[in-house]
N, C-alpha and C positions, 0 to 999 in steps of 0.2 A: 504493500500500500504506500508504505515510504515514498518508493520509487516510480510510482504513477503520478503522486504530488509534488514532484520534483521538487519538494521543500521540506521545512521539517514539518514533523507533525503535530509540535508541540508536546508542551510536557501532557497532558493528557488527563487519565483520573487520578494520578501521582497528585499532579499539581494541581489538581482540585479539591484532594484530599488537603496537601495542605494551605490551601486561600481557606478552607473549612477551619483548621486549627486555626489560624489565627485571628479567627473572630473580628475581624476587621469590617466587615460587610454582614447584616441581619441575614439578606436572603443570598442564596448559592450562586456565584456566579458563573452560572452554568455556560454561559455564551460567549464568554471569552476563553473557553479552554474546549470549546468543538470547532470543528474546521471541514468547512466545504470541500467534500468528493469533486473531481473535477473529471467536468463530464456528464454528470448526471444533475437531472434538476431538484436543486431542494433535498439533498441529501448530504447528512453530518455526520461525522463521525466523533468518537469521542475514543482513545483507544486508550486500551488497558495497560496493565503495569510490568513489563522486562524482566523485572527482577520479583521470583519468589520472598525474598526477605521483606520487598517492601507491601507485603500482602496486610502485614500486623497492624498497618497504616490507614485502612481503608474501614475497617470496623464501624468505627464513628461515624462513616460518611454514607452509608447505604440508607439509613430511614431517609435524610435530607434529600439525597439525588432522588428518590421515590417520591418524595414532594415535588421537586423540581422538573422531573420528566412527566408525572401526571398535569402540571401548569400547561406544558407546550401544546401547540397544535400537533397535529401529526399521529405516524405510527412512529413507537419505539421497540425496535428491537434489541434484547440485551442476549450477547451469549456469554452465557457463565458460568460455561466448561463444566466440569464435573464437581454433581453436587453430592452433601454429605460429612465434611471435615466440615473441620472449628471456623471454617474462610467462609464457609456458602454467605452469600448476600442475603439472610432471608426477608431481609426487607424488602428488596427487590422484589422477591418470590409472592410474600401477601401481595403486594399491588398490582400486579400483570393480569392481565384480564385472562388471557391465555400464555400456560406453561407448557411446552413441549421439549420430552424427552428423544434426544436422539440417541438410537442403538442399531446394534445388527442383529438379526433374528436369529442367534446364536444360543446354545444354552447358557454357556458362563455369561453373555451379557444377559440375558432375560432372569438368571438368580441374582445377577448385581442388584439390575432394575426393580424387581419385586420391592424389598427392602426402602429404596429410594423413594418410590411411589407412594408408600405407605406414610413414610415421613412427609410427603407433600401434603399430603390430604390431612393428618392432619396439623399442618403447618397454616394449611390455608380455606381448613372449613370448606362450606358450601360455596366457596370464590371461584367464579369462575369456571375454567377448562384445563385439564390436564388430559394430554394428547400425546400420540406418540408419531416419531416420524423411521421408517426403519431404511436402512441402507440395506438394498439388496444381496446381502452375503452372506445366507446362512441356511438352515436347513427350512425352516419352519414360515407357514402362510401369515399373512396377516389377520386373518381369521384365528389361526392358535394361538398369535401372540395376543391380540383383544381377549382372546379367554384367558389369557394364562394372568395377565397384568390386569385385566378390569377397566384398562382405559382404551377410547380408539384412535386407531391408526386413521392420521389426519392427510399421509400422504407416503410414498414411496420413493427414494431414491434409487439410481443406478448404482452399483458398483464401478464408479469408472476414475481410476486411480490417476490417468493423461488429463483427462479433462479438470478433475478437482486439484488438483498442483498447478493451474493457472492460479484456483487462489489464495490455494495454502503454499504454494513458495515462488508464486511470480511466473513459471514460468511459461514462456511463449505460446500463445492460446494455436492450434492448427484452423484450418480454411471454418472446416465444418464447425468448427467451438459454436458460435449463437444459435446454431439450429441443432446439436447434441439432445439427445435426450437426455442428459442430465440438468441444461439449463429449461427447458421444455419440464421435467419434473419440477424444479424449482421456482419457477413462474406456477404451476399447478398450486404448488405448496402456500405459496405466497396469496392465492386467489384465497385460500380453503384457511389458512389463517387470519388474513382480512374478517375474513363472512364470520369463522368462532369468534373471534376478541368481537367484533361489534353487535353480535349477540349477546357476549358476556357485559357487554360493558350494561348495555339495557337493562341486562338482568338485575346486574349489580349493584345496581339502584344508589343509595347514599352512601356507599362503601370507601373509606376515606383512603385516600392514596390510590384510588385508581389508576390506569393509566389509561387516557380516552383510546380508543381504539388499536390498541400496544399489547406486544408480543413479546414474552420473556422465552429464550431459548435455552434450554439446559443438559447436557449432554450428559446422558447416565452412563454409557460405554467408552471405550476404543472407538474412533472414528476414524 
């Protein structure tokens, strides 16, 4: 991402975390530490932290940024990697209208998930949608995994390892890349998480920390 913005990306939620300690400003100032995708309309980024050490750091800041990204207009997307350590954001987690887990319909990942799932629900009460999205590498239908977990599969990935290193390490997209069936799933995905979060959000009625029409993404496996 760095190197599509041919600049920096600034300090990020680091440095958001700390404009938060220093108590210098009541409200977050969330919009000086996101920065315009270049290229795409109306899309920000905010990126996450390099260094594991500086994880101890962000504690304090997750109910606020939930204040703060329920304020904006917009979808928010948050991915927050693998949940379940002393780290998970669960502030984050209560406000999202829609949570989904990503896995492969494997057995060691579907015994991770089990566990995870359980701790969401009750993390986060009658809130919402918890969903699953499965990357196609493993034995088992989405039909066994909705039974096995109790939540549904909101959408299907490819296993396609060329294509997804476009955006997990940059590298050089081939001819076909925008017409892949993995960006083709992904735009699917994206339609099917729009439609849950802006039901949940209805539903949701006075439920504080919402996020209006926002998407928290949570990965319970290997990906």
């Amino acid at each position: 991402m760095a190197d599509r913005m041919n600049e920096s990306a600034g300090p990020g939620l680091l440095g958001l975390a700390m404009a938060a300690e220093s108590g210098a400003r009541p409200r977050l100032p969330l919009d000086d530490y996101v920065v315009r995708v270049p290229g795409e309309d109306a899309v920000e980024l905010l990126h996450g932290v390099r260094d594991p050490r500086h994880g101890v750091r962000l504690g304090a800041l997750w109910g606020r940024l939930a204040e703060a990204l329920a304020s904006r207009e917009g979808d928010v997307i948050a991915d927050l990697g693998r949940i379940g350590g002393s780290d998970t954001p669960n502030d984050l987690l209560r406000a999202a209208d829609t949570v989904v887990m990503v896995l492969k319909p494997t057995l060691r990942q579907l015994d991770a998930a089990r566990s995870r799932i359980d701790a969401l629900r009750g993390l986060r009460g009658a809130r919402g949608t918890i969903g699953l999205c499965l990357i196609s590498d493993g034995p088992y239908r989405a039909a066994e995994v909705e039974q096995v977990l109790g939540a549904p599969v909101l959408a299907e990935l490819p296993y396609s390892p060329a294509d997804a290193s476009v955006f997990s390490d940059g590298v050089q997209p081939r001819r076909t890349f925008k017409t892949s069936l993995l960006l083709r799933s992904l735009r699917c995905l994206g339609r099917r998480l729009r439609a849950t979060a802006s039901t949940a959000s209805i539903d949701g009625g006075d439920v504080a920390g919402a996020f209006p029409a926002g998407v928290s993404v949570a990965g319970g496996g290997e990906r």
